[in-house]
LOKOLMI-587238 format. One record per residue (C-alpha): residue number from 1; z, x negated, y; residue in one letter. Coordinates in steps of 0.2 Angstrom, whole numbers, plus 5000, padded with zeros to 4 digits. Each point is the difference from the previous one (the first is absolute). Last residue first. Layout:
<recs>
REC   seq      w      u      v   type
REC   NUM      Z      X      Y      A
...
</recs>
This chain:
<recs>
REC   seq      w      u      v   type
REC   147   5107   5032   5206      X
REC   146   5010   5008   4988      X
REC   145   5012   5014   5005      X
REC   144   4994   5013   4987      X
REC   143   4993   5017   5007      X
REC   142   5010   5016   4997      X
REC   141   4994   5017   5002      X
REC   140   5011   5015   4991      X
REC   139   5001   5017   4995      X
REC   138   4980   5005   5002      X
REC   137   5000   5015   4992      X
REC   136   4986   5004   4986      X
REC   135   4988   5013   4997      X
REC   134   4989   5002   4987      X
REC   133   4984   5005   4997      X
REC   132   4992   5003   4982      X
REC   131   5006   4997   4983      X
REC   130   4990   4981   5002      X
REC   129   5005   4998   5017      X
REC   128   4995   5002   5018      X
REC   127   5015   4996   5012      X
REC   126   5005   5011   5013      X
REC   125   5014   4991   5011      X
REC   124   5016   5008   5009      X
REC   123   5006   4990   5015      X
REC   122   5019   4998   5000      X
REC   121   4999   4980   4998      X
REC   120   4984   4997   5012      X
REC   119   4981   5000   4996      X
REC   118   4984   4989   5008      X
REC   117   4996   4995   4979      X
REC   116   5007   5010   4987      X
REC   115   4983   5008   4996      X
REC   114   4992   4983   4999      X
REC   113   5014   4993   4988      X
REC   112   4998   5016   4988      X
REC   111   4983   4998   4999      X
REC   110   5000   4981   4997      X
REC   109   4991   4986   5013      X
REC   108   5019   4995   5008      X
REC   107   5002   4994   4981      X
REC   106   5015   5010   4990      X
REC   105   5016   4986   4997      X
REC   104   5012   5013   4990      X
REC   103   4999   4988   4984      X
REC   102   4989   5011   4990      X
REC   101   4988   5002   5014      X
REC   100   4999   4979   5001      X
REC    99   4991   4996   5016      X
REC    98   5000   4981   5005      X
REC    97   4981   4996   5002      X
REC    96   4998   5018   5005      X
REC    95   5013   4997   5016      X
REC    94   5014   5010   5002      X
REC    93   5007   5016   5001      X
REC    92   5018   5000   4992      X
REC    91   5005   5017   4990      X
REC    90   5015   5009   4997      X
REC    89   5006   5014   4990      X
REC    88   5010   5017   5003      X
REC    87   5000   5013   4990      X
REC    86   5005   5018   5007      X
REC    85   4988   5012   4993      X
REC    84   4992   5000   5016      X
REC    83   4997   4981   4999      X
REC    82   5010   4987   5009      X
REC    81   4993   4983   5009      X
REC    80   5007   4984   5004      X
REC    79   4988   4988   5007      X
REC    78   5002   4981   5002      X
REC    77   4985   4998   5010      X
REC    76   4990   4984   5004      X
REC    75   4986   5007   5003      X
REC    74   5003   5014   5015      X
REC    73   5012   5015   4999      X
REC    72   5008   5004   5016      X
REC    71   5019   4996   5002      X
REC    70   4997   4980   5003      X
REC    69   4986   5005   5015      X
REC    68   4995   4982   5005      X
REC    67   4993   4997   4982      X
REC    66   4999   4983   4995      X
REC    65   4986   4989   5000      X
REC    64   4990   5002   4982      X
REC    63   4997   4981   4992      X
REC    62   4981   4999   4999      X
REC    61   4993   4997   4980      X
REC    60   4983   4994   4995      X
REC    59   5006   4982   4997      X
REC    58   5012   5005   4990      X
REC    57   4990   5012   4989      X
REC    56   4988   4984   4996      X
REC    55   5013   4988   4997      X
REC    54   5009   5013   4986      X
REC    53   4984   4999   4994      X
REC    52   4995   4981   4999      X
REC    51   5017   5001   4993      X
REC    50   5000   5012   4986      X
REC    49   4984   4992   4994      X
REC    48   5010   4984   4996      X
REC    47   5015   4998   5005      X
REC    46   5016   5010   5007      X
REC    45   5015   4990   5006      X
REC    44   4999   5000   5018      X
REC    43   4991   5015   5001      X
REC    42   5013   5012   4996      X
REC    41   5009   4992   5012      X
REC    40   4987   5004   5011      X
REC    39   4997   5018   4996      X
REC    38   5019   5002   5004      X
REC    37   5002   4994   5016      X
REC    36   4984   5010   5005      X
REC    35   5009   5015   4993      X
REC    34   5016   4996   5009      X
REC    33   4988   4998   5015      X
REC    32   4994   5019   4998      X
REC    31   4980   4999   4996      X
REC    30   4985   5007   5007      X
REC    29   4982   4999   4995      X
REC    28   4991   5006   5018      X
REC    27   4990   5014   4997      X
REC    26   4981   4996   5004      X
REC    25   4997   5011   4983      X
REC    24   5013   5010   4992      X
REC    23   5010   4988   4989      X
REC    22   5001   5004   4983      X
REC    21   5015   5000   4990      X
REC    20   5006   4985   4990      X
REC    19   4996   4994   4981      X
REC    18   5015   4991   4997      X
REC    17   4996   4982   4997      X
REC    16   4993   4992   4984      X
REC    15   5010   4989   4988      X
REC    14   5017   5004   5005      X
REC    13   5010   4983   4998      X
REC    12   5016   5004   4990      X
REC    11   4993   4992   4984      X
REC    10   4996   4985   5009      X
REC     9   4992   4990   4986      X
REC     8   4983   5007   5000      X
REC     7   4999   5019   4995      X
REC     6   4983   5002   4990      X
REC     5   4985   5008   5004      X
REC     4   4993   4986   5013      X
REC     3   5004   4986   4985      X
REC     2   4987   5007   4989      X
REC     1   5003   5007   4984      X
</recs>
């Protein structure tokens, strides 16, 4: 078998990177700088065709400024939200190079990312779904303190 179908001796070392969302075009490819910190540490100890990758998404990325409004939903949000049968969960919009749904980290590209975008705690949000629409409440925004 050839040596590109096989784990090398880094068993920890993904051998191919998350496939990521689509960017629409002439939209700027975003990423938090924890996220940026992140991709690069990940680079340090990747080889191979992992890093000539990793390298590639790097170089495409543009560290998003801080929002000046801190209780408006911008990238970079912490977002706490509750459903009408009373459930709360929380989500992370972030970059697509750094988007992991099942982690809570939803990519400022995403449905429900888009739709939260411009809103405040106490707003009410329609979100498309699967079973059909669904409206959430905004409980919280929060923004890391990172640079």
């Amino acid at each position: 078998m050839s040596k590109a179908f096989t784990k090398d001796d880094r068993p920890d070392q993904p051998l191919v990177l998350r496939r990521r969302a689509a960017l629409p075009a002439g939209v700027p490819n975003y990423v938090t700088a924890r996220g940026m910190r992140l991709l690069r540490q990940q680079l340090a100890s990747a080889t191979g065709a992992h890093r000539v990758e990793l390298e590639q998404r790097i170089a495409s990325l543009v560290v998003a400024p801080a929002p000046a409004q801190r209780d408006e939903i911008r990238f970079g949000a912490r977002v706490t939200l509750r459903a009408a049968d009373g459930q709360a969960r929380s989500v992370h919009v972030v970059g697509v190079d750094e988007a992991d749904p099942a982690a809570g980290s939803i990519a400022f590209v995403a449905p429900l990312a888009r739709a939260l975008l411009g809103h405040r705690r106490g707003d009410t949000v329609t979100v498309r779904a699967p079973g059909g629409a669904e409206e959430l409440e905004v409980t919280a925004v929060d923004y890391d303190d990172e640079p």
